[in-house]
N, C-alpha and C positions, 0 to 999 in steps of 0.2 A: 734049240728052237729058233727057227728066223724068225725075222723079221715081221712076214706076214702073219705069221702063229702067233706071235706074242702079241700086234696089234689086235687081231683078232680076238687073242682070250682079256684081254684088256678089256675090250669094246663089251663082253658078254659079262664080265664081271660089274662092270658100271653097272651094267642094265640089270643083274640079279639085286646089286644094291638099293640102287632107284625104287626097283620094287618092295623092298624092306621096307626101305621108307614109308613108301604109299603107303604098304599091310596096314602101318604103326599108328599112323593117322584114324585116331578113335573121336566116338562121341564125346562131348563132353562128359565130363563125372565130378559133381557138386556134393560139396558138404555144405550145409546151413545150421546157422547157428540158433534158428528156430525153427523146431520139428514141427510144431502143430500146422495146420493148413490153415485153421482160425484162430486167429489172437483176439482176446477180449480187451478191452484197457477202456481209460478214461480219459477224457477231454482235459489236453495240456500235458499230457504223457508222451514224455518221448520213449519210441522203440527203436531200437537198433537192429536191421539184419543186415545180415552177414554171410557171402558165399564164396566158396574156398574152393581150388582144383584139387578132388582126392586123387586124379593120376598124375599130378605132375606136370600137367600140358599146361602153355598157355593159352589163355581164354578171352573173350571180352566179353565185358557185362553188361548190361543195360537193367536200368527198374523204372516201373512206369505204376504211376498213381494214374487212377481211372482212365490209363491209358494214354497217360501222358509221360513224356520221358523224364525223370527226376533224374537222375544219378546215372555215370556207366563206370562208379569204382564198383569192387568189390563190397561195400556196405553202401547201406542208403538209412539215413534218420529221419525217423515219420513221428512228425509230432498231430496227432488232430485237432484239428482248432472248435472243431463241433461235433455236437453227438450225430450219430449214423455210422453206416457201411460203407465201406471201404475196401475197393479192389488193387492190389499189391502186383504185378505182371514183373515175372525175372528173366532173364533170357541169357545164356552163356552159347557162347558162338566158335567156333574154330572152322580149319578149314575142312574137317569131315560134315559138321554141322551146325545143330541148336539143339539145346537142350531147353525147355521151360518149366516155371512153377508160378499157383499161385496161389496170395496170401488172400485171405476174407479177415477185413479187420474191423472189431464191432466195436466202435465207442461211444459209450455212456454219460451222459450228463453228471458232472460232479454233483453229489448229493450233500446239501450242508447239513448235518446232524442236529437234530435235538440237545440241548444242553441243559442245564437246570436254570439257566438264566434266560432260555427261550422265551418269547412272549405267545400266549395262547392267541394273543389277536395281531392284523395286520400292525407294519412297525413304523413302515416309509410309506409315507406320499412323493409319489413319484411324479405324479402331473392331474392338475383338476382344472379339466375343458368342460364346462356347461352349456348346455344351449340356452336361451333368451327364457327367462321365467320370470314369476311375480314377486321368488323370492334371492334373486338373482345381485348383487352387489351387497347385499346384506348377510347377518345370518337369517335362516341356515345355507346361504350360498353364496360364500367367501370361502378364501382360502383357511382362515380360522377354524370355520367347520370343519372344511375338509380335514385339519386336522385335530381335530376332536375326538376322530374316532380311530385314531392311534394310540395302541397299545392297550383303549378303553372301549365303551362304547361312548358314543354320541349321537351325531347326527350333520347330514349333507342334502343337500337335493342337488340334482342332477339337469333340471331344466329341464326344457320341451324335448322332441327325438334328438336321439344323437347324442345328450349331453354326457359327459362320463369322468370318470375318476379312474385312476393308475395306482394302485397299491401293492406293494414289495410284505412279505413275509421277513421274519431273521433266521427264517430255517426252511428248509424245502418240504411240504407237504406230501407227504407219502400217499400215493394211490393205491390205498387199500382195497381189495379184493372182498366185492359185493358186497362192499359198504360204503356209505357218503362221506367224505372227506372234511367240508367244507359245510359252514353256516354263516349265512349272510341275512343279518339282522334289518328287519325293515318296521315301518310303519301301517301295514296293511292289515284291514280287517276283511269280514267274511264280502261284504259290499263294496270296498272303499282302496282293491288291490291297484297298484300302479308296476308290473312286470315291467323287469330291467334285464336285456339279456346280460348272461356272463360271457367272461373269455377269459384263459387261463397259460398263461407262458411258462415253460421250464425254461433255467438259467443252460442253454444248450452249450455255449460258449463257452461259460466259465469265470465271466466278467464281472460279474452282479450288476450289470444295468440288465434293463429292461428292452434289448434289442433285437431279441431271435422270434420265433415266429407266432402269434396270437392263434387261437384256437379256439371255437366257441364252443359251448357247452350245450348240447342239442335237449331243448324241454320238449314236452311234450307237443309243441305245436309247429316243430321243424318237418316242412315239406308238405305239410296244412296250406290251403287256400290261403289266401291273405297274409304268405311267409314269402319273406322275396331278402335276398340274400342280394350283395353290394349294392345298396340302397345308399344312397345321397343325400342331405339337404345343405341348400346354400342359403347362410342366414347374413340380412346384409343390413351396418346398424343403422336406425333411423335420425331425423331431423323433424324437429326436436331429439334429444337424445331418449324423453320420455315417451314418447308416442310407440302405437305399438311394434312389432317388428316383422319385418316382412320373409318370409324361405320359399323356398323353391326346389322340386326335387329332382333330380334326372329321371325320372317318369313322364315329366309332364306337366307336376301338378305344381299350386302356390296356392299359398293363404298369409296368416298371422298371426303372432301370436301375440291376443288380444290381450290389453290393460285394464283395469280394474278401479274401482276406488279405493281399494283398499291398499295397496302396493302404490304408490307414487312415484319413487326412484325407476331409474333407467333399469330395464330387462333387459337391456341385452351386456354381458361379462366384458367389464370395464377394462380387462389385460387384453381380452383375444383383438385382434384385426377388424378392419370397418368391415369384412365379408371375408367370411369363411365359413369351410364347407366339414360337416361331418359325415364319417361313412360307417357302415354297419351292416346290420340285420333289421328289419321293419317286421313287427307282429301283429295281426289283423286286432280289427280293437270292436269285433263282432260281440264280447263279451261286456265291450260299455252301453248302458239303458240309458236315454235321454227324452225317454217318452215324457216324464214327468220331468217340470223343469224344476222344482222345489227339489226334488229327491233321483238326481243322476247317482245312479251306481254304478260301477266298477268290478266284474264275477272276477276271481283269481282264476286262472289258469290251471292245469293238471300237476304240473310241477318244475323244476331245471329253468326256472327263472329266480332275480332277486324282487323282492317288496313286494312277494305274490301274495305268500299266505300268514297269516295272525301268528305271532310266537317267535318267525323265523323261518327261511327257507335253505334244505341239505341240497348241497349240490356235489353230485358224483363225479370228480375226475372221470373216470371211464367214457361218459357222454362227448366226452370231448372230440372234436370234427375237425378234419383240414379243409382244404380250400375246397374242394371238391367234392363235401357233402362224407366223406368215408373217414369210420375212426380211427383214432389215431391213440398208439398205446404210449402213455406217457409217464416213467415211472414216478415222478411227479412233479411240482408245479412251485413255482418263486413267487411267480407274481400273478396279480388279479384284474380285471378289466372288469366295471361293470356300466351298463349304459341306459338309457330309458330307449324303450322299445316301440314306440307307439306315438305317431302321431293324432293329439285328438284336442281340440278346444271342449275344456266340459263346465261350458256356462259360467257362471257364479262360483264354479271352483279352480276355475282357472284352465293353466295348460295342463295335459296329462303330464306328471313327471314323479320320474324314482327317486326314493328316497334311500340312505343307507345310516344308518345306526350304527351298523360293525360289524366286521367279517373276522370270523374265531376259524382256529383249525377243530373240526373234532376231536382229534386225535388224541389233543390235547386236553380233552374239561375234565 
């Protein structure tokens, strides 16, 4: 063979090789160390995935949390810090191409169980903010009260709108399926109801504080005329400290919440700030009669309020709403909110305000 022939079959041989090459250059091909495409798990769980070259090639990785880049080893460890959905994105890359997966990962609010040492009624006072009332620095509206009605029943008032209490369970209230959950013991008769909305938190996190997201409990007069959702008042304390106290709401509107002779002491709650603002749900107060000034009455409500009706009011998890008015399914619930709903001066009886006795789980009597 010359020289030329030999260059030549050289030059053909490289290039039969060359092209070997290229052929060999394949897709990616991933093993994972979890098959399902949805993982269920709970809040503080860590998961490990894991993806492996089944032909051998090298690869590069990347995993992306809602589309965000976590990791580009080969595993990525996903702990959730809160309940919800969760999008998992894999991507293995060479120079023929990408291969993708992804994961749906749904986690659930840790459920603290029922124990025989459970308490049927709430256990913790978590925080008691009142608005300005007649019984207001005293009982029943001190912090005493407010805890009074831990673990037992007693009794709190809640002050004029706005005013409210923070109460923790020692076990998570299970949202039973078309049945009420929840009894919140008040003071109300057939003439004489004071409705207080509720709000209801699951421990999402996992933490046992009271910091994930409040949810209100929609009664029968959500979306009713006279129902106005982020509602305000700013109550600012007076001088004298006994004279009566003045609010104001981001509507528009102002008044006071008048003093009496019967109540002497300062109405307005001797810990909160010389002005401070509560925010909520406002419920029309069409239902209070002041034609007669001897005999104002107060008609209770349809239902899904506290201090509505005689006996005790059942309030359904399921009614529970986000921010936006649409429900929200919550397997269930740690902690309670409950607050007086209704701005109303009602003469000789004072400001309208909620009262609470005690909030029991059903589940439990």
């Amino acid at each position: 063979m010359n020289i030329k022939n030999y260059l030549t079959t050289v030059l053909l041989l490289t290039v039969l090789l060359a092209g070997c090459k290229k052929d060999k250059e394949v897709l990616p091909e991933v093993t994972f160390s979890i098959a399902e495409d949805v993982v269920a798990t709970t809040v503080n769980t860590k998961i490990t995935f894991k993806a492996a070259a089944s032909n051998e090639k090298a690869i590069q990785h990347e995993w992306r949390l809602n589309n965000e880049v976590k990791s580009t080893n080969e595993s990525y460890e996903f702990t959730p810090t809160k309940s919800g959905k969760y999008i998992i994105g894999y991507t293995a890359s060479n120079a023929a191409g990408t291969f993708t997966r992804q994961y749906t990962v749904n986690a659930s609010a840790p459920i603290k169980p029922i124990t025989p040492e459970s308490s049927l009624y709430v256990t913790k006072l978590i925080e008691y903010l009142p608005a300005p009332g007649q019984f207001i620095n005293k009982a029943p509206g001190n912090r005493i009260s407010a805890e009074s009605i831990l673990g037992k029943k007693g009794m709190v008032t809640l002050g004029a709108w706005g005013g409210y209490i923070v109460l923790g369970f020692d076990h998570t209230v299970i949202n039973q399926l078309d049945k009420e959950d929840i009894i919140i013991y008040g003071n109300a008769g057939l003439t004489n109801a004071e409705p207080g909305i509720v709000w209801v938190m699951q421990d999402e996190n996992g933490n046992g504080i009271a910091d994930d997201t409040w949810y209100e409990i929609a009664g029968s007069e959500f979306g009713k005329d006279g129902y106005i959702r982020n509602y305000e008042v700013t109550y600012t304390k007076p001088n004298p400290a006994t004279a009566k106290v003045a609010w104001k709401d981001n509507k528009g509107n102002s008044g006071f919440v008048e003093t009496n002779v019967y109540h002497k002491q300062s109405y307005f709650p001797e810990w909160a700030t010389d002005v401070y603002t509560l925010k909520g749900t406002l419920l029309p107060s069409r239902n209070i009669n002041m034609t007669s000034p001897t005999n104002i009455t107060s008609a209770p409500f349809g239902w899904g309020y506290a201090d509505n009706t005689a006996g005790g009011d059942k309030i359904d998890i399921a009614n529970a709403i986000d921010k936006e008015g649409k429900k929200i399914n919550l397997e269930g619930i740690d902690f309670i909110k409950i607050q007086t709903s209704i701005q109303a001066n009602m003469g000789w009886l004072g400001e309208f305000s909620t009262e609470v006795l005690g909030v029991a789980d059903m589940n439990l009597r």
